[in-house]
VOBA-1610 file (N, C-alpha, C; in pm, whole numbers, padded with zeros to 5 digits, always signed):
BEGIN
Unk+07221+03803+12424Unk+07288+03877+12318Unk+07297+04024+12357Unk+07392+04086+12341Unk+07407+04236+12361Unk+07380+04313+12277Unk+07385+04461+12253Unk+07294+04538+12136Unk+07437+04474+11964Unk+07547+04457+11999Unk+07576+04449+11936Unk+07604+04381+11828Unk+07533+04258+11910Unk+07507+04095+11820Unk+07389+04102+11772Unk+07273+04194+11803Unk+07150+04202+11746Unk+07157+04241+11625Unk+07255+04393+11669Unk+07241+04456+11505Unk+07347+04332+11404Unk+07373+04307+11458Unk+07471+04212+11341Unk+07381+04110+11294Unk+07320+04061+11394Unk+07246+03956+11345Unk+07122+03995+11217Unk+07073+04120+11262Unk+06979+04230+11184Unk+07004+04254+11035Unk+07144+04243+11015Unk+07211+04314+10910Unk+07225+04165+10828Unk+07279+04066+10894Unk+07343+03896+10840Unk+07170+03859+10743Unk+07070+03916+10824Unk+06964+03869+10782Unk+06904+03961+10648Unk+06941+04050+10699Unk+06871+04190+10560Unk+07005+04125+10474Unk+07064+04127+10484Unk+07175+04091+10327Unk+07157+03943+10309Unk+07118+03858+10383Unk+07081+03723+10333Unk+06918+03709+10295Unk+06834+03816+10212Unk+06712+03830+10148Unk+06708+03744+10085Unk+06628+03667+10046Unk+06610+03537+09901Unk+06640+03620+09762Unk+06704+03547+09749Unk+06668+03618+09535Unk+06578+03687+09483Unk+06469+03594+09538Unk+06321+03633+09477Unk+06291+03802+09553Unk+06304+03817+09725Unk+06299+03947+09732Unk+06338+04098+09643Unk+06484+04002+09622Unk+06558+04103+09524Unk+06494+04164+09381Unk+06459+04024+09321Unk+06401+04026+09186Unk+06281+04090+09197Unk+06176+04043+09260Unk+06071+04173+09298Unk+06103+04303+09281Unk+06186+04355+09433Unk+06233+04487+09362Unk+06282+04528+09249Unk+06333+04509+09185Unk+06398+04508+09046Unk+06303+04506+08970Unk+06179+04434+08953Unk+06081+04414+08872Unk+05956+04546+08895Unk+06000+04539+09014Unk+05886+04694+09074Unk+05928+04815+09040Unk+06065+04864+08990Unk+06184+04907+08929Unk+06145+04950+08832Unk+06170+04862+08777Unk+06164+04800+08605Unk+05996+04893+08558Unk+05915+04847+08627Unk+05767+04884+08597Unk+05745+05041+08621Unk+05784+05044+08722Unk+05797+05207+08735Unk+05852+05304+08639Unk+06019+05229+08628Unk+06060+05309+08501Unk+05984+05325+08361Unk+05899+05161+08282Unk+05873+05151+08209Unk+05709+05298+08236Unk+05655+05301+08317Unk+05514+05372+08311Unk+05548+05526+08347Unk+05676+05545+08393Unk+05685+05716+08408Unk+05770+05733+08235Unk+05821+05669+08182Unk+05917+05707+08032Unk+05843+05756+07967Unk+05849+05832+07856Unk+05812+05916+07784Unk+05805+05853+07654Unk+05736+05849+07552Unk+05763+05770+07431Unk+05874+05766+07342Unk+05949+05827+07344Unk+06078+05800+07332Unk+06176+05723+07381Unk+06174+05767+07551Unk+06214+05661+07615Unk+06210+05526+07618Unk+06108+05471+07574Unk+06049+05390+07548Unk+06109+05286+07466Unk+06132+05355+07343Unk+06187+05300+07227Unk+06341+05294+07292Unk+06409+05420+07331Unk+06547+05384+07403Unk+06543+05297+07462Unk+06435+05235+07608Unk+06486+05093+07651Unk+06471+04987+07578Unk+06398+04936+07483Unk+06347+04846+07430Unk+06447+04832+07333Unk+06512+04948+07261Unk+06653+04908+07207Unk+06751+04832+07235Unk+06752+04958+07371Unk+06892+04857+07477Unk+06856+04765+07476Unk+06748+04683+07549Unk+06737+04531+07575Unk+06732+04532+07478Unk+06694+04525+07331Unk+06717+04435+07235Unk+06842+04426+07166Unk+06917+04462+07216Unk+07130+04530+07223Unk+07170+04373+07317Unk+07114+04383+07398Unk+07124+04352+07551Unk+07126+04173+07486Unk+07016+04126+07448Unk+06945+04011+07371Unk+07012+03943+07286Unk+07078+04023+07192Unk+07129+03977+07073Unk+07260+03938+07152Unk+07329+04021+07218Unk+07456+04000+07254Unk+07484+03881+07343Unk+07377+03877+07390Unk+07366+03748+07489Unk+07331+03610+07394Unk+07237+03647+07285Unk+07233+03542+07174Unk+07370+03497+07132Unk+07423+03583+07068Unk+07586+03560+07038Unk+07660+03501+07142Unk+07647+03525+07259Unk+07740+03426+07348Unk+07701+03339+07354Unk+07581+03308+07342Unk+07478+03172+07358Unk+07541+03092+07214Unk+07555+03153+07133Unk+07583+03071+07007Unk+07708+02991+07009Unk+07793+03122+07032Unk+07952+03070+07026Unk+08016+02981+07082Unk+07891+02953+07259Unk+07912+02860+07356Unk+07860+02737+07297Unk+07758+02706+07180Unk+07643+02609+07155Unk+07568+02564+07253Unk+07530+02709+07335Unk+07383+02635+07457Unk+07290+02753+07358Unk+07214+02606+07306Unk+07101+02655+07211Unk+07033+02685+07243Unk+06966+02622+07356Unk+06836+02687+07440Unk+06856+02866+07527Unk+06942+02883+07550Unk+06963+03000+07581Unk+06983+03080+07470Unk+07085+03070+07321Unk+07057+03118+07223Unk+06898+03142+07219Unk+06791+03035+07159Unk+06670+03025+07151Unk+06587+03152+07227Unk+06600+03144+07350Unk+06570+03212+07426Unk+06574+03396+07440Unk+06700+03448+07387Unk+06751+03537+07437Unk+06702+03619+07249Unk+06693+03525+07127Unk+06625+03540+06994Unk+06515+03568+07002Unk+06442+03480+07081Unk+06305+03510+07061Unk+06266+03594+07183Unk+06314+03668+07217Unk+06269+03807+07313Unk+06339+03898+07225Unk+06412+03891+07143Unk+06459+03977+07078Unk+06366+03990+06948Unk+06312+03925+06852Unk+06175+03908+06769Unk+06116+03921+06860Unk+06063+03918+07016Unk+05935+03968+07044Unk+05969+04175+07022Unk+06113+04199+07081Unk+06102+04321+07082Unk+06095+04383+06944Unk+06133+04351+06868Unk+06108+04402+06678Unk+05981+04387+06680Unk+05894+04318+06683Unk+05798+04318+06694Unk+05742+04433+06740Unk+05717+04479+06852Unk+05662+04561+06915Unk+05727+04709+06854Unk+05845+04703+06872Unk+05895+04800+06771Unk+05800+04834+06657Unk+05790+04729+06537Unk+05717+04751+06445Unk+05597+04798+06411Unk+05546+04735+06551Unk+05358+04724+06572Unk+05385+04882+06653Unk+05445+04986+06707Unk+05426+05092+06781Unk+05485+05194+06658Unk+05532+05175+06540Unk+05602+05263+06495Unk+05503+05336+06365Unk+05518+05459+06363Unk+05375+05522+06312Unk+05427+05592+06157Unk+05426+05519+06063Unk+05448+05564+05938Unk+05377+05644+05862Unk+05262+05677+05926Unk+05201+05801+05851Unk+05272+05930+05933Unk+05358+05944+06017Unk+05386+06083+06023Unk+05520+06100+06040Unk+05574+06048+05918Unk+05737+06058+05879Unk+05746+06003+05761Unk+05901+06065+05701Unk+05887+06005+05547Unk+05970+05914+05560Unk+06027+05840+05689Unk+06141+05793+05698Unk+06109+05627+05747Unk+05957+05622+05763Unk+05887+05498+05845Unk+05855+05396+05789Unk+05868+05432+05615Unk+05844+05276+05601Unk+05991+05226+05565Unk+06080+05275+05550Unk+06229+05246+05513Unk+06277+05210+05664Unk+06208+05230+05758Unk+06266+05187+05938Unk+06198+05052+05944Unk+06040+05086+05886Unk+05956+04926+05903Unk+06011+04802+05811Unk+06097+04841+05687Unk+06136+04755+05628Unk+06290+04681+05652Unk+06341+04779+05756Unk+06436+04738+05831Unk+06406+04641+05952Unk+06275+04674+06023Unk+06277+04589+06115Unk+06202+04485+06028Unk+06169+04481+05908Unk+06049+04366+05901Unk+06214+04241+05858Unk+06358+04292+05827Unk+06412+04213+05756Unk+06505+04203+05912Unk+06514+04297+05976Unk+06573+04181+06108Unk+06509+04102+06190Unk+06377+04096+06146Unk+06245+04012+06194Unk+06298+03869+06101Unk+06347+03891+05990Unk+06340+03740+05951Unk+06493+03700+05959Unk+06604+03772+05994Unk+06738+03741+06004Unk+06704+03705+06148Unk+06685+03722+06271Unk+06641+03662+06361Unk+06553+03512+06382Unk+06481+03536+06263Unk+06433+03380+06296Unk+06504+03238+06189Unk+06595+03337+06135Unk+06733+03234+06074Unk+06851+03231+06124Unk+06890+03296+06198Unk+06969+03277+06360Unk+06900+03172+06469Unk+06765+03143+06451Unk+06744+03075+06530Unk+06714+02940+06498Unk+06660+02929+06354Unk+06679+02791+06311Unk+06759+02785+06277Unk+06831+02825+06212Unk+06991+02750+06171Unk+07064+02815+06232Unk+07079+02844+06349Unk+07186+02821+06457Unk+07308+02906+06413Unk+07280+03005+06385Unk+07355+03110+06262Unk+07399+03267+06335Unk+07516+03244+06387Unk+07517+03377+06495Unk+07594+03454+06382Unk+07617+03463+06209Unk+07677+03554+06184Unk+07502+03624+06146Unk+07415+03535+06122Unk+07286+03647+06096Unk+07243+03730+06220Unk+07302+03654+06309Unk+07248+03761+06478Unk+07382+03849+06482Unk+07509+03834+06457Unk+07561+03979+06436Unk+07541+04058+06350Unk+07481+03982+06235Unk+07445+04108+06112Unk+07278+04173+06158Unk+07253+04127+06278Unk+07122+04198+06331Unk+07196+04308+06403Unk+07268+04287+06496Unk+07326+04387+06602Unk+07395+04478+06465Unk+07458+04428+06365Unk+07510+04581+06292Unk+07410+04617+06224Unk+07345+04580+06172Unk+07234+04704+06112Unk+07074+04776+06232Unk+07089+04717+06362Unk+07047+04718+06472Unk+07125+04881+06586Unk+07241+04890+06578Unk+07329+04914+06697Unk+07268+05105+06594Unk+07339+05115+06485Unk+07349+05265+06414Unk+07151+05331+06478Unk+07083+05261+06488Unk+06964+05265+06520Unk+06934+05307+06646Unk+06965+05230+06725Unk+06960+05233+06844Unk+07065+05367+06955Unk+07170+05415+06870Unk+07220+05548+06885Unk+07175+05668+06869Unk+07078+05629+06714Unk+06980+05756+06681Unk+06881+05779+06750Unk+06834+05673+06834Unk+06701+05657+06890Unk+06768+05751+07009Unk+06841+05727+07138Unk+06924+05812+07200Unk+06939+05943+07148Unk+06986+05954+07051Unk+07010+06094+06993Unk+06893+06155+07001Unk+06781+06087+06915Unk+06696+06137+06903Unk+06612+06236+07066Unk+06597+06090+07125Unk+06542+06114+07274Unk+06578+06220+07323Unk+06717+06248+07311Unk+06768+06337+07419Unk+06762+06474+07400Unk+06722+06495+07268Unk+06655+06644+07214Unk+06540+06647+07240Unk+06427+06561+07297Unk+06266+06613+07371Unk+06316+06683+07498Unk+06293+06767+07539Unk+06263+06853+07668Unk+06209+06705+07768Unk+06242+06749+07866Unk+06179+06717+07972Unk+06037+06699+07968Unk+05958+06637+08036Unk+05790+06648+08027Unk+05775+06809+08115Unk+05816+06833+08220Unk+05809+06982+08265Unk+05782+07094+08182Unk+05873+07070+08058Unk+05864+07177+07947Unk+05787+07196+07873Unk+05711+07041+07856Unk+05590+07063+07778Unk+05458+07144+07748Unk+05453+07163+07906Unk+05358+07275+07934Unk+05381+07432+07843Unk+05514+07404+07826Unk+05528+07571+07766Unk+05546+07561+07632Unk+05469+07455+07571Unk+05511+07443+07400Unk+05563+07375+07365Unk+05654+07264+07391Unk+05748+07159+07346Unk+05689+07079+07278Unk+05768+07020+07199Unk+05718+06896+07136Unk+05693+06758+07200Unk+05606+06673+07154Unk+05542+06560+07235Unk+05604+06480+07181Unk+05632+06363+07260Unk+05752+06235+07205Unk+05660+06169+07091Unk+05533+06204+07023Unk+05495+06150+06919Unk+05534+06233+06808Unk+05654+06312+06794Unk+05717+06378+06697Unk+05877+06308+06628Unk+05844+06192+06714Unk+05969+06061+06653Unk+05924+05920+06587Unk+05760+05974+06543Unk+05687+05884+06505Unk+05625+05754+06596Unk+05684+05768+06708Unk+05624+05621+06796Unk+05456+05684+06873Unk+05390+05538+06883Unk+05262+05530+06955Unk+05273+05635+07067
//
């Protein structure tokens, strides 16, 4: 082989990686992003994917592959969940009117999933989506962590853990 079939061959092999290589990275990714975010951030990704979830529920529905519906619901109740369980109502006047929002797309979610009901999983994504903009909004007025040092406010000033 000459240098030039090596590198080809070099390259045929780095782009033919298994899946699983891929997904690793992505997951090593994923973890990184999740442990450098800021508590705000936080709540911004966990939105998105739960944006991300529902919408994929809804295609899951419309198609009738239930098990993927099933699936894509109940990571979406796991993320309300966590939502709920991180969200700190003693230091806002606005937290138990947010907790009583997620406690009722906590149960429109698990009636999307037994009864197979994708107008209750779009009526999650609309009273879901106005939320998930503010949360953004919100985020993007904390400073940087850099700034903190000089007085800024700490992402526990949006009420999360």
């Amino acid at each position: 082989m000459n240098t030039f079939d090596l590198a080809s061959a070099a390259a045929f092999r780095a782009a033919a990686k298994p899946p699983a290589v891929a997904e690793q990275r992505r997951a090593q990714y994923n973890a990184e992003a999740v442990l450098s975010a800021t508590p705000a951030q936080l709540v911004t990704m966990l939105y998105d994917r739960l944006m991300l979830d529902l919408h994929r529920a809804v295609a899951a529905q419309e198609t009738a592959d239930w098990a993927a519906a099933r699936d894509q619901l109940m990571h979406a109740q796991a993320i309300v969940g966590e939502l709920s369980s991180t969200l700190r109502i003693d230091l806002w006047d606005g937290g138990e009117g947010l907790l009583a929002i997620y406690n009722y797309a906590s149960t429109s979610l698990v009636t999307a999933n037994v009864h197979r009901d994708v107008n209750a999983t779009r009526d999650t994504i609309r009273i879901l989506e106005p939320l998930r903009a503010a949360w953004h909004e919100a985020a993007a007025t904390i400073p940087a962590p850099g700034y903190q040092q000089q007085g800024a406010h700490q992402g526990g000033a949006l009420g999360v853990a």
